[in-house]
C-alpha positions in Angstrom: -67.5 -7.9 -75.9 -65.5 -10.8 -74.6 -61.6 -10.6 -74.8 -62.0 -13.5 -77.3 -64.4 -11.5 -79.4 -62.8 -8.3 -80.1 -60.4 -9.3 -82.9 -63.0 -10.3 -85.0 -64.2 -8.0 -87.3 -68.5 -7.2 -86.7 -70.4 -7.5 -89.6 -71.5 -3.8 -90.3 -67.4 -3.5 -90.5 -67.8 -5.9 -93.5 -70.2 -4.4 -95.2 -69.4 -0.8 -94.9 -67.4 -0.6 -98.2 -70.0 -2.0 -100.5 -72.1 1.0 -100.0 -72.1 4.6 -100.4 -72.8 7.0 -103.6 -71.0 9.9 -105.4 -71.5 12.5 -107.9 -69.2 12.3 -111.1 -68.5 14.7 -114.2 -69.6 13.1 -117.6 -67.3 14.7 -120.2 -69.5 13.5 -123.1 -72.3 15.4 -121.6 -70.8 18.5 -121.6 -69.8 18.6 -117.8 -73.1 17.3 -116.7 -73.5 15.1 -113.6 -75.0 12.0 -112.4 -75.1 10.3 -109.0 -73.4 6.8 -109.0 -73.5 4.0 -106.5 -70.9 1.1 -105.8 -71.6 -1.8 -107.3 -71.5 -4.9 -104.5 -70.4 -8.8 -105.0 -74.6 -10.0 -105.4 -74.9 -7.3 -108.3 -72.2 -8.0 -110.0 -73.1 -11.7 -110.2 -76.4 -11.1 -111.7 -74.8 -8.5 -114.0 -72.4 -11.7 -115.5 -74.9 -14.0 -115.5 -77.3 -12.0 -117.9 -74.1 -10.6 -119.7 -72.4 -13.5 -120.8 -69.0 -12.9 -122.8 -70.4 -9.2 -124.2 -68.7 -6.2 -122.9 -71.1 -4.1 -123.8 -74.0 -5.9 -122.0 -71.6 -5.6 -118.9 -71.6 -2.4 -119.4 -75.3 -1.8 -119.8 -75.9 -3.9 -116.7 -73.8 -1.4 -114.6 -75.0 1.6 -115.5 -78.8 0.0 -115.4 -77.5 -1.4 -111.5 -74.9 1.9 -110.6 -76.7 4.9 -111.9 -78.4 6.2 -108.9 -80.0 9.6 -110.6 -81.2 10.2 -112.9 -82.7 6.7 -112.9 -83.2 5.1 -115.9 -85.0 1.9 -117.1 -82.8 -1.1 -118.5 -84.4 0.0 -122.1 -84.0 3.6 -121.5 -80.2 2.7 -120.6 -79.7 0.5 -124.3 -80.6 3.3 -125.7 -78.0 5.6 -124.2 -74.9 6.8 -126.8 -71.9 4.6 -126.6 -69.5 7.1 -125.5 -72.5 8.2 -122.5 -73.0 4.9 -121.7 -68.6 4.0 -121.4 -68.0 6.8 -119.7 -70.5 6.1 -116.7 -69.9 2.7 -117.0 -66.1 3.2 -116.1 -67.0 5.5 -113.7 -69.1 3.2 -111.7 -66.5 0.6 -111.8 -63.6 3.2 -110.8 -65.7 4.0 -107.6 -66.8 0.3 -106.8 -62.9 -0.5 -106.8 -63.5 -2.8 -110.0 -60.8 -2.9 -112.6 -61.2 -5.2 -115.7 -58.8 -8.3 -114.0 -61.1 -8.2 -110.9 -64.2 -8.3 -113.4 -62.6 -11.2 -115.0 -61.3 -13.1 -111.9 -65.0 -12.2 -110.7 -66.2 -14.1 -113.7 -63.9 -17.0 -113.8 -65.3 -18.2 -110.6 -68.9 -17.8 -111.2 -68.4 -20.1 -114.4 -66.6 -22.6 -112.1 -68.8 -22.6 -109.4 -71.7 -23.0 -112.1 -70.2 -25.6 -114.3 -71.5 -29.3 -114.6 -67.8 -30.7 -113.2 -67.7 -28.5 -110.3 -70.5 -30.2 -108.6 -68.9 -33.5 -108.6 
């Protein structure tokens, strides 16, 4: 690597904190666990765009995108109980480093960057 090149960061270096999986305790299930994933910038894009201004499909979106096993359907995860389906949905955003200002900043900008005026 030239002496030119070395302060810049490689691209694997970028990419390595939008990956990786954990197991987490879900109180409402009694102590159970399920195996979560991090939720990266592409997914949470889609996730708005179907999602609108409901919480709850946020939510549903996540845990549909984030739940890594046991793997369920995006009907199978509607049908989940609200206090099941919260709880992993905070979960996943706790381990992807997303709190609800970052969701909304997040959300901000895809409206602006898809609005009629921005393309002028």
């Amino acid at each position: 690597m030239s002496e030119e090149n070395k302060d810049f960061a490689e691209a694997a270096e970028l990419l390595s904190g939008s990956e990786g999986s954990t197991q987490v305790e879900i109180k409402s299930l009694k102590g159970k666990k399920v195996e979560i994933k991090k939720i990266n910038v592409g997914e949470i894009s889609a996730i708005l765009k179907i999602s609108k201004d409901s919480d709850l499909e946020q939510w549903i979106g996540l845990v549909f995108k984030g739940l890594v096993r046991p793997k369920l359907n995006y009907d199978e995860v509607k049908k989940l109980p609200l206090d099941v389906l919260s709880e992993i949905a905070f979960e996943i955003q706790k381990f992807s480093g997303l709190d609800k200002e970052s969701m909304g900043r997040l959300e901000n900008l895809l409206k602006t960057k898809s609005s009629p005026q921005s393309s002028r």
